[in-house]
Each structure stands twice: as C-alpha cells, then as structure tokens.
Backbone as a chain_set.jsonl record, in Angstrom:
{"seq": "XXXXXXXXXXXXXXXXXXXXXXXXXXXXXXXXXXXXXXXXXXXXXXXXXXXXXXXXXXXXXXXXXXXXXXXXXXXXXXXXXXXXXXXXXXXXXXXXXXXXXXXXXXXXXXXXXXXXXXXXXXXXXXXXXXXXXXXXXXXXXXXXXXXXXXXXXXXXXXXXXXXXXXXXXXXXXXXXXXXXXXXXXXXXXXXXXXXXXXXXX", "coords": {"N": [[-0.584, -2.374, 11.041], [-3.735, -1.23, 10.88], [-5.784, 0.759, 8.346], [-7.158, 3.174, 9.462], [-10.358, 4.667, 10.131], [-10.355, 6.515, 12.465], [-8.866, 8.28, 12.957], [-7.651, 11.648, 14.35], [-7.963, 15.04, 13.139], [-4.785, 15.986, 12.135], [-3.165, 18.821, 12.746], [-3.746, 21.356, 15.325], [-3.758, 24.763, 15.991], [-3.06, 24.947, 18.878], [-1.879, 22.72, 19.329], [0.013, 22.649, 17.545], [2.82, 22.787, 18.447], [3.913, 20.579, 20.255], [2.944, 18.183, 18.802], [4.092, 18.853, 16.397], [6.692, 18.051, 17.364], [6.314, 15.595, 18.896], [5.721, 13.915, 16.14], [8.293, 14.702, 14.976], [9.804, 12.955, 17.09], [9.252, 10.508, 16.742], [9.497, 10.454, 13.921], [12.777, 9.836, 13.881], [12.929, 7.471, 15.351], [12.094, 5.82, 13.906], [13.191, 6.257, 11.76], [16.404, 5.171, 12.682], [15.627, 2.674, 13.269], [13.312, 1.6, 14.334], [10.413, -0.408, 13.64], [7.918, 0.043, 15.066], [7.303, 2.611, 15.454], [7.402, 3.848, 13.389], [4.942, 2.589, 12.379], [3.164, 3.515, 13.804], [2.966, 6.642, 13.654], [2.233, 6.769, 11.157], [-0.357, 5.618, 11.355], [-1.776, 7.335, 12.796], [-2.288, 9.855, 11.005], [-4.173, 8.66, 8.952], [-6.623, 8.373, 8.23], [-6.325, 11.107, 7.675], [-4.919, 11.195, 5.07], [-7.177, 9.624, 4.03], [-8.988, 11.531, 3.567], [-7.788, 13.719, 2.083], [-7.689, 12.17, -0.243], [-10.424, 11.219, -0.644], [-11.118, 14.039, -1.415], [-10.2, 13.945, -4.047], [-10.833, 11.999, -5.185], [-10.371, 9.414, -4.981], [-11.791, 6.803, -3.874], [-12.674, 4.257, -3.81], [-11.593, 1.339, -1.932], [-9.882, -0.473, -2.498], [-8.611, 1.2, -4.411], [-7.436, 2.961, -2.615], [-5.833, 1.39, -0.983], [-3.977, 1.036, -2.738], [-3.042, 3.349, -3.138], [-1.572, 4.334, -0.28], [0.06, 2.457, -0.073], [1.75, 3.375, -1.81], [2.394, 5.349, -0.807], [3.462, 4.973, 1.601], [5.57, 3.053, 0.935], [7.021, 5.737, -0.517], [7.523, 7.282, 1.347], [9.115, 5.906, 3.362], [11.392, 5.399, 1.49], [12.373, 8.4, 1.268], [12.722, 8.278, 3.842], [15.671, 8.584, 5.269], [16.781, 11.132, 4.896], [14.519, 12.543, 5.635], [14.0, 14.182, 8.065], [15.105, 16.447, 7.444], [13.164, 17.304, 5.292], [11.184, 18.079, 6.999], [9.623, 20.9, 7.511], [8.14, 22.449, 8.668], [5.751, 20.903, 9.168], [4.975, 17.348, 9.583], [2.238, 16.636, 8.74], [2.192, 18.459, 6.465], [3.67, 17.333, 4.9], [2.958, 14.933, 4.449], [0.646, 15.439, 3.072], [0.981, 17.177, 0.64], [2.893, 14.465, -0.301], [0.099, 12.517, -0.768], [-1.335, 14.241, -2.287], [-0.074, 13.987, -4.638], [0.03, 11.564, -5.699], [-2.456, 10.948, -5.142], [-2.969, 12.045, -7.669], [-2.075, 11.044, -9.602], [-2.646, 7.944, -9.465], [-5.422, 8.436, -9.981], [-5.256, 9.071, -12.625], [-4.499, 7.167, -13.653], [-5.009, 3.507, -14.806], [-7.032, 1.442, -13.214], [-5.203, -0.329, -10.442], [-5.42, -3.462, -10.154], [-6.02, -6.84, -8.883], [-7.819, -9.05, -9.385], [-8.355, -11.947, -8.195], [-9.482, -15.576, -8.814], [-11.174, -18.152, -6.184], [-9.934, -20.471, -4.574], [-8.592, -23.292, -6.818], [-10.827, -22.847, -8.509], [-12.417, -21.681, -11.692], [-12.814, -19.716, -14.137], [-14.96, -21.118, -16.542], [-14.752, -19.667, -18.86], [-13.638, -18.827, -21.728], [-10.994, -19.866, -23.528], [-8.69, -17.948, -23.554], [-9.181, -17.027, -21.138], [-8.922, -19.201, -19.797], [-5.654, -19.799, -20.018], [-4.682, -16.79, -19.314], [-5.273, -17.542, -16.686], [-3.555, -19.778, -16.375], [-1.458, -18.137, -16.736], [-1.04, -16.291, -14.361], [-0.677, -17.975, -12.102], [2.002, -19.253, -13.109], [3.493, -16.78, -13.023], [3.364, -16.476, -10.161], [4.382, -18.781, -8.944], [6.685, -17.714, -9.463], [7.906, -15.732, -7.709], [9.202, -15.26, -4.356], [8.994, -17.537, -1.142], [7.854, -16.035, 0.759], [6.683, -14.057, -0.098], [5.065, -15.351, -1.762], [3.491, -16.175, -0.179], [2.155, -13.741, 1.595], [1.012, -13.162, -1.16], [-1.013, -14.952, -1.138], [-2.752, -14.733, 0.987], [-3.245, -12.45, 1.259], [-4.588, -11.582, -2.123], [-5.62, -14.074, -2.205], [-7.197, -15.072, 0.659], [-7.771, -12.335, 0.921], [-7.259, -10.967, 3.062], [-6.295, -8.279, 5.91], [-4.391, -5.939, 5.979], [-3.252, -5.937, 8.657], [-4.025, -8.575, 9.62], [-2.111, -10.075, 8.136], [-0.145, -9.492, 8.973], [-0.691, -10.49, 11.423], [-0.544, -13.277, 10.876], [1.634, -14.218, 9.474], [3.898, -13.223, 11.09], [4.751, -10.766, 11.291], [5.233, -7.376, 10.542], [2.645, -4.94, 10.195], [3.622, -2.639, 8.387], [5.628, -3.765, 6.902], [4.674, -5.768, 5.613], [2.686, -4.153, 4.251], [4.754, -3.115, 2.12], [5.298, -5.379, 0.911], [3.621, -6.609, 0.074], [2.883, -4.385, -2.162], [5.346, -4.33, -3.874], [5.373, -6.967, -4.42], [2.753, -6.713, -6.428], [3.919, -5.252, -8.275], [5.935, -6.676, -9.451], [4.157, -8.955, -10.142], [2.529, -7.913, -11.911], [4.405, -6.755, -13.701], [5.438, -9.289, -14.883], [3.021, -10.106, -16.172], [2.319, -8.844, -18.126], [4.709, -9.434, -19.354], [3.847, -11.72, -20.294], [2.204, -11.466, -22.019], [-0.373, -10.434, -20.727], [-2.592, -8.12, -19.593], [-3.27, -6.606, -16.765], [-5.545, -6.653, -15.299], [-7.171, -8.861, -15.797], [-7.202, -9.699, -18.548], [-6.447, -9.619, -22.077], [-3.491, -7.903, -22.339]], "CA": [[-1.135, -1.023, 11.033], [-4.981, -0.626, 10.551], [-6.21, 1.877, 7.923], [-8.461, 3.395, 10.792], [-11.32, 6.291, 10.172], [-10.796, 6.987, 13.791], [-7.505, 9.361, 13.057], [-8.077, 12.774, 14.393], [-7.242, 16.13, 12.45], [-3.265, 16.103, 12.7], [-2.648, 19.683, 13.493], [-4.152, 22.517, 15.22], [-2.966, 26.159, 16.382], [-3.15, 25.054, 20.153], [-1.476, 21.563, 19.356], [1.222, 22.872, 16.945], [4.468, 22.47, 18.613], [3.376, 19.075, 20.883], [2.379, 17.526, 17.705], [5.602, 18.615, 16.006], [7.731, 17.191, 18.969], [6.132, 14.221, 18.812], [6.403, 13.549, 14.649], [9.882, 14.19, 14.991], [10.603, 11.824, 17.738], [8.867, 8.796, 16.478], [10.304, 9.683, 12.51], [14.129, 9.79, 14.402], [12.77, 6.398, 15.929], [11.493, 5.25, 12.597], [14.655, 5.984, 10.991], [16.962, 4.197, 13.378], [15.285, 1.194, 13.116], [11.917, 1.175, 15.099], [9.568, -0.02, 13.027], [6.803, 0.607, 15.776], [7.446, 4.206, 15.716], [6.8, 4.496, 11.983], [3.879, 2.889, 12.31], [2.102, 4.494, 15.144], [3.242, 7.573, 13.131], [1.311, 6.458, 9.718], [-1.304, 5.573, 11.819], [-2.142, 8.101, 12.981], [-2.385, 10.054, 9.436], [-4.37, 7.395, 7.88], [-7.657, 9.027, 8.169], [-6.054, 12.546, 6.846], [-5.026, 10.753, 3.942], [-7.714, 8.948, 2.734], [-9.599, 12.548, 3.588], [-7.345, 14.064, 0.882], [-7.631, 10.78, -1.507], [-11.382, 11.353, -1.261], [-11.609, 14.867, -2.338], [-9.264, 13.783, -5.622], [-11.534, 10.861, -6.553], [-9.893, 8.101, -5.178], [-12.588, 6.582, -2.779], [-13.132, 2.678, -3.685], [-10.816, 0.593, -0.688], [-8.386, -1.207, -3.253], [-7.729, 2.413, -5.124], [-6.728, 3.481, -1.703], [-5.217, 0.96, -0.603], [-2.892, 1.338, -3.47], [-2.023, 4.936, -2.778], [-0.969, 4.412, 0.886], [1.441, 1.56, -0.007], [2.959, 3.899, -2.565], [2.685, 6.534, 0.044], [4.296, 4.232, 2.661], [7.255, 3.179, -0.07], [7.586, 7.034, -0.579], [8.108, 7.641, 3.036], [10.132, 4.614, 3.452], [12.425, 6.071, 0.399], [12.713, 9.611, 1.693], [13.328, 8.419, 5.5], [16.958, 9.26, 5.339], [16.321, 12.967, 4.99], [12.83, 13.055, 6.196], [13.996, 15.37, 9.216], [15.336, 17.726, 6.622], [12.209, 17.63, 4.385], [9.894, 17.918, 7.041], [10.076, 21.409, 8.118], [7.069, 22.732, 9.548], [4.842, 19.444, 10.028], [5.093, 16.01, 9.028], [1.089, 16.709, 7.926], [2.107, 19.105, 5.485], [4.834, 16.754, 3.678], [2.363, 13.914, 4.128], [-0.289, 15.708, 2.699], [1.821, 16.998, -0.575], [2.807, 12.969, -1.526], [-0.526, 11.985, -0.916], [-1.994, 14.784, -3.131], [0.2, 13.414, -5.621], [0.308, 10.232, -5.267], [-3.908, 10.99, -6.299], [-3.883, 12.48, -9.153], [-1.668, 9.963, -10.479], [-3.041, 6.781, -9.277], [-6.939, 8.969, -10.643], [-5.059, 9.239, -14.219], [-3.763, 5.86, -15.014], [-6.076, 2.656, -15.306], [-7.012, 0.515, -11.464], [-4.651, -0.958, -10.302], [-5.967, -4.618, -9.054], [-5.4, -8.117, -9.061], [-8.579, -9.851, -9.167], [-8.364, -13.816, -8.445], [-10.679, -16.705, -8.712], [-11.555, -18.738, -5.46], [-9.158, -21.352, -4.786], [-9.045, -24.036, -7.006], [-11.854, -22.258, -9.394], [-11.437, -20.748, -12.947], [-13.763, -19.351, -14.791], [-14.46, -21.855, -18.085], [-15.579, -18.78, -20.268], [-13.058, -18.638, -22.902], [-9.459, -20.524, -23.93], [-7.778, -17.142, -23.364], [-9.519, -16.902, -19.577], [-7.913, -20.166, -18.677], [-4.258, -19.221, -20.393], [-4.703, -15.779, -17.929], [-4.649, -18.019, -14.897], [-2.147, -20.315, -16.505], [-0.231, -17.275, -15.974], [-1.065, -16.012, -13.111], [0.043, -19.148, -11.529], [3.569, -19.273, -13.57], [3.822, -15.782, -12.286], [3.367, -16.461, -8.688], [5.248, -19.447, -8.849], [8.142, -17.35, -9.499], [7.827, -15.081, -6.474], [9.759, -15.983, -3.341], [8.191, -17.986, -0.676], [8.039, -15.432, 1.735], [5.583, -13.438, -1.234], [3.685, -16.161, -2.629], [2.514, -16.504, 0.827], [1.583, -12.931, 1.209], [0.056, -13.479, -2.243], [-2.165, -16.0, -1.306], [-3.428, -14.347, 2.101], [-4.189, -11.049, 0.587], [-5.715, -11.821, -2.788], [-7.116, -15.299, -2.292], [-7.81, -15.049, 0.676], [-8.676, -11.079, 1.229], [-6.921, -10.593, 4.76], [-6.0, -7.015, 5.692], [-2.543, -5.877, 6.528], [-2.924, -6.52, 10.345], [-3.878, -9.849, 9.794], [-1.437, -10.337, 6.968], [0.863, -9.56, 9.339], [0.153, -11.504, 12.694], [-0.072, -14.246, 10.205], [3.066, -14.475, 9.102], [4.837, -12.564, 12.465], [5.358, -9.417, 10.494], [4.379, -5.956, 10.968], [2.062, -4.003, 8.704], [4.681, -1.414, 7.163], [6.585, -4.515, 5.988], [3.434, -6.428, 4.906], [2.195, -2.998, 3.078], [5.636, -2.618, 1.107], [5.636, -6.129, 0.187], [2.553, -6.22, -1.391], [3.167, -2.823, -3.243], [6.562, -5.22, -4.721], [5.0, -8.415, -5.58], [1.842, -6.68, -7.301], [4.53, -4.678, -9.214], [6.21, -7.716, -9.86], [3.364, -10.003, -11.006], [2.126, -6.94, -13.275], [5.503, -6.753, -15.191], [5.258, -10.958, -15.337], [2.096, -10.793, -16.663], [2.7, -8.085, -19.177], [5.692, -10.149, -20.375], [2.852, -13.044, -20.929], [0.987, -10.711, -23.201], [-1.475, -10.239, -20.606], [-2.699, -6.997, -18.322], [-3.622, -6.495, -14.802], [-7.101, -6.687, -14.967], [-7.39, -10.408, -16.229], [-7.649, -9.737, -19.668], [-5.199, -9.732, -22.609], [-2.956, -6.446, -22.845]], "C": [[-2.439, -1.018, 10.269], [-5.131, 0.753, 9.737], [-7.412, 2.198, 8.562], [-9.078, 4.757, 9.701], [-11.125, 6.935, 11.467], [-9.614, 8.727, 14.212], [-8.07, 10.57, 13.354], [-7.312, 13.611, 13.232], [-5.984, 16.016, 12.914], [-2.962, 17.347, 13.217], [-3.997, 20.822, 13.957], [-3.495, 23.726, 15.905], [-2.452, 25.542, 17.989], [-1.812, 23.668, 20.454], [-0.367, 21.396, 18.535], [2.367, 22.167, 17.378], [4.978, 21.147, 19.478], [3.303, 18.375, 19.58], [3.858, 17.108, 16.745], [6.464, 17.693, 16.263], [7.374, 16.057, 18.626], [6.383, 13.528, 17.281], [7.983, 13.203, 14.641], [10.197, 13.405, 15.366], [10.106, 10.744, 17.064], [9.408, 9.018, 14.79], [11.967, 9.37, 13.011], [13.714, 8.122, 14.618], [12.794, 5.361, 15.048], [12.964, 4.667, 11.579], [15.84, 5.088, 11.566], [16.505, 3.077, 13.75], [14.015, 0.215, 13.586], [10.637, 1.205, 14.4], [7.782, 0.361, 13.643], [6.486, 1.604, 15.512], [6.85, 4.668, 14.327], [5.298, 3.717, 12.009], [2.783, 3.71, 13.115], [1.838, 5.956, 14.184], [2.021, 7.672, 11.811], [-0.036, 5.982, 10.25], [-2.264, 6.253, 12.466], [-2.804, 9.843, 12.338], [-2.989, 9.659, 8.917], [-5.703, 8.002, 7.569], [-7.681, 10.539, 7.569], [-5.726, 12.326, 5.663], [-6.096, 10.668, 3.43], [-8.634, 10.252, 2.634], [-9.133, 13.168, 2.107], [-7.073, 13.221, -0.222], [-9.369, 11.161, -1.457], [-11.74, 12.236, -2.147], [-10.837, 15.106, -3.553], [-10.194, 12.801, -6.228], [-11.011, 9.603, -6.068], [-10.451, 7.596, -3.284], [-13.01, 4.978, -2.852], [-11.735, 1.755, -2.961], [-9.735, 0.238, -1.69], [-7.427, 0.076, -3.897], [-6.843, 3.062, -3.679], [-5.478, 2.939, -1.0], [-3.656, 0.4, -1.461], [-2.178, 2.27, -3.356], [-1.191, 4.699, -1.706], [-0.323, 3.091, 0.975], [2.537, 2.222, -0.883], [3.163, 5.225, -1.65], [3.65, 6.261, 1.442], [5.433, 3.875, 2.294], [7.697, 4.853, 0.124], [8.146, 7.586, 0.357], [9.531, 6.929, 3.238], [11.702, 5.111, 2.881], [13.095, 6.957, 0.853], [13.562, 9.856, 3.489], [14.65, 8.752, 5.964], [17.063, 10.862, 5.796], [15.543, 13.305, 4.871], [12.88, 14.075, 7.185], [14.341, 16.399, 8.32], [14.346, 18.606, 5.862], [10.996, 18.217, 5.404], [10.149, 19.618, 8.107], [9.014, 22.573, 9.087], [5.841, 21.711, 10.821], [4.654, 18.177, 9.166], [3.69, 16.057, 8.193], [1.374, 17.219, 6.794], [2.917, 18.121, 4.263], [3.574, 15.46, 3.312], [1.092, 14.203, 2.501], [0.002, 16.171, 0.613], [1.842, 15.15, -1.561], [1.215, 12.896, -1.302], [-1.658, 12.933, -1.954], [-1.824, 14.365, -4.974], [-0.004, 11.916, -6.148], [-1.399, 10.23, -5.975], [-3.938, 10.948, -7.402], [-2.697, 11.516, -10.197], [-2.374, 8.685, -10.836], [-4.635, 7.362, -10.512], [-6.265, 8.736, -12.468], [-4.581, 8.087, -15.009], [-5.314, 4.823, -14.456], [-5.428, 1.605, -13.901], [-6.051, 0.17, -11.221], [-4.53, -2.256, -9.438], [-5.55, -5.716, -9.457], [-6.576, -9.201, -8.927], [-8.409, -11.665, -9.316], [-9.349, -14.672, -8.093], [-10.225, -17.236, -6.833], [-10.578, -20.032, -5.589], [-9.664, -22.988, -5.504], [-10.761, -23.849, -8.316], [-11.256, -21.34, -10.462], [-12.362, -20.826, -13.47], [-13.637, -19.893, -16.248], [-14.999, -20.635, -19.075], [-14.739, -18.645, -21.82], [-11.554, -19.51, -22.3], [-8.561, -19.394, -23.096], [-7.705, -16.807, -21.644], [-8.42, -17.719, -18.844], [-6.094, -20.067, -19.15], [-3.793, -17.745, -19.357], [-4.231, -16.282, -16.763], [-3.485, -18.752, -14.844], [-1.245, -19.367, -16.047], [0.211, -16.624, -15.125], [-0.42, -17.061, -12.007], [1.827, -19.614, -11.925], [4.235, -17.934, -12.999], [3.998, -15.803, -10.518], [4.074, -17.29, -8.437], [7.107, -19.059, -8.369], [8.75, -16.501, -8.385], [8.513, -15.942, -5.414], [8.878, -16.345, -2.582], [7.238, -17.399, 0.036], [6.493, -14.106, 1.369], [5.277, -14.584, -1.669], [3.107, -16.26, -1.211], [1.366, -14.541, 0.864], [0.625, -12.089, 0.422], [-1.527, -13.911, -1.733], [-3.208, -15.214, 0.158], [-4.01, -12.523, 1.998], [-4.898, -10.816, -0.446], [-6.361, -13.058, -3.168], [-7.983, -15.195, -1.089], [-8.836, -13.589, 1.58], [-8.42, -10.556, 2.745], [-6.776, -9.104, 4.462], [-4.456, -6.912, 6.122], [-2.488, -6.418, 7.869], [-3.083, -7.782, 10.558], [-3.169, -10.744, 9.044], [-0.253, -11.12, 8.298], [1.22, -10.266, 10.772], [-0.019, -13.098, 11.662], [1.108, -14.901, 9.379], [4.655, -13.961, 10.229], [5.294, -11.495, 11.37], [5.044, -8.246, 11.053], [3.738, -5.34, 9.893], [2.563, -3.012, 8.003], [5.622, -2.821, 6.564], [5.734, -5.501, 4.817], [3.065, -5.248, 3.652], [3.335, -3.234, 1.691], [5.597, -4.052, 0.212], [4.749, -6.614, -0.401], [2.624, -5.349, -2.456], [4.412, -3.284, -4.215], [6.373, -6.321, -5.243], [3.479, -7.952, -5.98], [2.978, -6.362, -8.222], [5.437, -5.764, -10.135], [5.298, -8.448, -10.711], [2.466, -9.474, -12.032], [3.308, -6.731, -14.523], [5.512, -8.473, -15.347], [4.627, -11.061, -16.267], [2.062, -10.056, -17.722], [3.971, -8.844, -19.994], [4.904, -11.467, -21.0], [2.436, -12.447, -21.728], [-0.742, -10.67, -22.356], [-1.602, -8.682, -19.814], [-3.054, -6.937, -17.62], [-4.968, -6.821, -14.43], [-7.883, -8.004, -15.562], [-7.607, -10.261, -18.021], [-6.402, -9.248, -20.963], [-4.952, -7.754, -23.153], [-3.093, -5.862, -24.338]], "O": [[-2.367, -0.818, 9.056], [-4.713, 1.791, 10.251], [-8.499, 1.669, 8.329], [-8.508, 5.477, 8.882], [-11.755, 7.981, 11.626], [-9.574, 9.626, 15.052], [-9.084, 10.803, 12.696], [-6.382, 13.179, 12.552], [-5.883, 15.929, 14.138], [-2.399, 17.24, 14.306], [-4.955, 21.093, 13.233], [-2.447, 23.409, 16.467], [-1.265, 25.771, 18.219], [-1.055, 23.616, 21.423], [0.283, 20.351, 18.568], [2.835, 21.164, 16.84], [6.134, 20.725, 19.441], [4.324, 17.691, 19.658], [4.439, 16.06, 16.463], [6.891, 16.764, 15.577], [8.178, 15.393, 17.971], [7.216, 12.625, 17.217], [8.644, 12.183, 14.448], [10.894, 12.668, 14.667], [10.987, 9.913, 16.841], [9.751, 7.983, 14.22], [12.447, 8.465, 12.329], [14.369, 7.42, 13.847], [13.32, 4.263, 15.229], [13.452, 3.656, 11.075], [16.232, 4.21, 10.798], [17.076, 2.472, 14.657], [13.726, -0.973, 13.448], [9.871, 2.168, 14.353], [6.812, 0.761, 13.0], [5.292, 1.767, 15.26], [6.049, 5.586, 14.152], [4.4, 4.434, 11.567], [1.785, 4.361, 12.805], [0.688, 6.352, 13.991], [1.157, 8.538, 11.67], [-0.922, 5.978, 9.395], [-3.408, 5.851, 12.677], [-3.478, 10.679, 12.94], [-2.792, 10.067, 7.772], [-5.857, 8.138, 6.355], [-8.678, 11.096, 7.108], [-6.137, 13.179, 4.876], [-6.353, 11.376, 2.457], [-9.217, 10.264, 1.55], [-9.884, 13.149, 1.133], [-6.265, 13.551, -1.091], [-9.685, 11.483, -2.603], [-12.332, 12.008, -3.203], [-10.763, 16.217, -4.077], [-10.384, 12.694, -7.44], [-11.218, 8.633, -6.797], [-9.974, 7.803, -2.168], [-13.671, 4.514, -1.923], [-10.811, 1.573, -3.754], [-8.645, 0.796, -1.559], [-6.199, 0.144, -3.959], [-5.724, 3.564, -3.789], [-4.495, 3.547, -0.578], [-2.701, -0.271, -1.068], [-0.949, 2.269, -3.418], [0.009, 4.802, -1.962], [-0.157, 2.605, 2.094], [3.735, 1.941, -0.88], [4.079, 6.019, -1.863], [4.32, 7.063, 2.093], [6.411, 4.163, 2.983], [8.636, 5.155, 0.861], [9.144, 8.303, 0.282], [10.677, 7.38, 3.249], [12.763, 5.189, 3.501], [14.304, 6.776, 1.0], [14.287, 10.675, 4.055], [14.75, 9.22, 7.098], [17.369, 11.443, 6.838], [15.327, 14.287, 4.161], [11.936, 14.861, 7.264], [13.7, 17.43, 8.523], [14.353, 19.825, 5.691], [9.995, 18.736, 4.911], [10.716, 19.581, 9.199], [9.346, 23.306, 10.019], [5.428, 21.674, 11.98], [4.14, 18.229, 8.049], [3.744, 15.611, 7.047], [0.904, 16.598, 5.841], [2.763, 18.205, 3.044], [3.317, 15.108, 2.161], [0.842, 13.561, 1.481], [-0.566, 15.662, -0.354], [1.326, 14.729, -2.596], [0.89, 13.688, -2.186], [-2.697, 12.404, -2.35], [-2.576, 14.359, -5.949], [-0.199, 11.6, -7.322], [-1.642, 9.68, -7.049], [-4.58, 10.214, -8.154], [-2.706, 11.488, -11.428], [-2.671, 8.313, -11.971], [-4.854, 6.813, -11.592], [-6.965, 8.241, -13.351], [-4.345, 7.909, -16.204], [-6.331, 5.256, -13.914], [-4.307, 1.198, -13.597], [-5.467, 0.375, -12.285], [-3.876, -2.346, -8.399], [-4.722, -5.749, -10.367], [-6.28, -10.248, -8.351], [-8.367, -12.365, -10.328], [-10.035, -14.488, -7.087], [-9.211, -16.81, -6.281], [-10.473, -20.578, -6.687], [-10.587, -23.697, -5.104], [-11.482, -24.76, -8.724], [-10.267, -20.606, -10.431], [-12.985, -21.888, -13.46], [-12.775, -19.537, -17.052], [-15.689, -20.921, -20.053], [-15.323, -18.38, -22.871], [-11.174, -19.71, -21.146], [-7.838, -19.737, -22.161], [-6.711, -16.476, -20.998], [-7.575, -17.46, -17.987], [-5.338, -20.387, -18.233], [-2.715, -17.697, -18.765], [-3.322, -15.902, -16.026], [-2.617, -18.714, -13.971], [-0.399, -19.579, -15.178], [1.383, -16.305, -14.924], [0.342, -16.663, -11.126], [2.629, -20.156, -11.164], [5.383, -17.965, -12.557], [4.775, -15.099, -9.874], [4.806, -16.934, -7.514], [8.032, -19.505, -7.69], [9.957, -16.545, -8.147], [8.461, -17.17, -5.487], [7.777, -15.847, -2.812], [6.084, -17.817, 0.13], [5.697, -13.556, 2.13], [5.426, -14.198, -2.828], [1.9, -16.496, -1.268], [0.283, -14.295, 0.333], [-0.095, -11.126, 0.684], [-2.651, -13.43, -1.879], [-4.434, -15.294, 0.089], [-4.856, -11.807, 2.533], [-5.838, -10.034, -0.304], [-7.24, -13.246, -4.009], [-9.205, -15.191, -1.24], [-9.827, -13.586, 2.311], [-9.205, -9.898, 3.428], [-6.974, -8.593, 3.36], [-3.653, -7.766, 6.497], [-1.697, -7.316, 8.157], [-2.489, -8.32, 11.492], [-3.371, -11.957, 9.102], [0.199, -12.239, 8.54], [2.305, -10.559, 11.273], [0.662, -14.03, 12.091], [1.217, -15.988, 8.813], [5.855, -14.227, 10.151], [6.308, -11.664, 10.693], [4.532, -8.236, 12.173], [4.25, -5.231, 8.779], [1.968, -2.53, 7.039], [6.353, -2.565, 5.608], [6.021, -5.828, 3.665], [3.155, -5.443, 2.44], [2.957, -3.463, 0.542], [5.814, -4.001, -0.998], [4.976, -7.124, -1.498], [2.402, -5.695, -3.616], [4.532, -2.689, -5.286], [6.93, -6.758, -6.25], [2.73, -8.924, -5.872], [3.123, -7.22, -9.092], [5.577, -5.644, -11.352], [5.559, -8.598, -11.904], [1.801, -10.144, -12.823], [3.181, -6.604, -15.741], [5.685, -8.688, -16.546], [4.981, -11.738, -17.233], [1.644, -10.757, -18.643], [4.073, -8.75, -21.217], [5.285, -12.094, -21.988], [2.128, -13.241, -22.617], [-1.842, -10.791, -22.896], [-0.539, -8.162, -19.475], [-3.791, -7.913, -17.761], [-5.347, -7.212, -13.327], [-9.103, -8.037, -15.726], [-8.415, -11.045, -18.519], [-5.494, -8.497, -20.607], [-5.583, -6.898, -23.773], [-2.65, -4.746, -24.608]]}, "num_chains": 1, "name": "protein.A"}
C-alpha cells in the first residue's frame, strides 16, 4: 500500500451513502480476513490523512510515516468493533485517530532510526561507535523475519510496497511490523543507556 497524494476527498453530499456502502463492505472484508480489502480501504484515505497531519504540524515523510503505522495498528486494534464505531463514515472515525494520533506524535521528541551505510560508522567519538555496537546487539536480537525488514527499510530506505514485494508480504503487514521492531529496538536501546536518535539517553 503506497502512501499516494492522488487520494480524492473521501466524502461528499452527492457521494454519501455509495461511499458509506462501500467502507463498510471492504472493513467487513478486512475484518474476516482480506487483507486486500483493508488496504484498498487505507488507501484510499492516505491523502486525507496526511491532509489532516499537515495542518497539525506533522509534514516531514518519516514524522508521517510514523503516524499512519500507528494509525494502521489503531485500526488494526479496533477492527473487531469497527462496524460499531463507525457510524456515520469511516472518514469521520479516521479522521478523529489521525487528529490524535498528531498532536501526540507533534508533542513528544521524532521518532527515527537513523543508520550509517552498510558497513560504515562514523569514527567521531568512543561513545558513537558503542551506539552502533548497540544497534547491532539490538537487531541481532530481532527475529529473522524483522531483521530483514530492518535492513530493507533503514539501510536500505525501501518503501512499504517494495518492502513488501520483497519479502512476498503486503504493505499493512510490512507497515505494522515496522511500527513493532522500531518499538522494539527503542526499548533495547534505552536498556543500553542509549536513545533513539543515536545519542546517549
């Protein structure tokens, strides 16, 4: 699933109850096990998001692309009794987490993973190269299945769609499992005594 600009406006007066119809069927689809359906669905959203992520502040690609994996978990979470929650238009519920989902991500400190070039480490200080030491004991520890995922999204910078024909996945499973092994290799590296942003907590 491409984070497209190409998404139209999700609802209008004329397109109301078509629009509806269709949300519903593909989250029913979603929920019983089609993960096509949820994405087509989130894909089609993706451009109304980052619309309401711009006018909060959260406009540089990695900040976004943090929200709409915790906005894609959140979904994910709620999909049980997503037909219950969603009771006018799937836009409106979307639009709620992802308002939140802002002004959170805007109030705490980036959330990134910057890594050297394979095979490269910056000699600037003792404590630099102890960082990657641990970055590497950290990833180590990750299953295979995520250290690969690792390595093809921050060494070497793929996007979800190519995450995911690279490994035969789909991009809602690629999204979540990035959004679980950053969260992972941020509590690792915090148990090293270091913090997220290469530099000691």
């Amino acid at each position: 699933m491409t984070i497209s600009k190409r998404s139209p406006e999700p609802m209008s007066r004329s397109a109301d109850a078509a629009t509806f119809g269709r949300d519903r069927n593909l989250l029913e689809r979603w929920r019983t096990g089609d993960r096509d359906a949820g994405a087509e669905l989130m894909e089609h959203y993706a451009a109304f998001v980052r619309r309401i992520a711009n006018r909060i502040g959260i406009r540089a690609e990695n900040d976004f692309l943090d929200l709409w994996q915790e906005l894609l978990l959140r979904v994910i979470q709620h999909l049980p009794h997503l037909q219950e929650r969603v009771h006018k238009s799937f836009a409106g519920y979307l639009a709620w987490q992802a308002r939140d989902l802002a002004m959170r991500l805007r109030s705490r400190r980036e959330l990134t993973l910057p890594l050297p070039e394979r095979g490269k480490v910056e000699p600037d200080s003792a404590e630099r190269h102890e960082f990657w030491r641990a970055v590497a004991g950290c990833e180590a520890a990750l299953a295979a299945g995520e250290r690969a995922v690792f390595g093809l999204r921050f060494r070497d910078g793929l996007g979800l769609s190519e995450i995911a024909d690279r490994t035969r996945s789909n991009a809602n499973a690629v999204a979540q499992a990035i959004f679980r092994l950053v969260r992972r290799m941020r509590v690792c590296l915090q148990r090293r005594g270091f913090g997220i942003d290469g530099g000691l907590a």
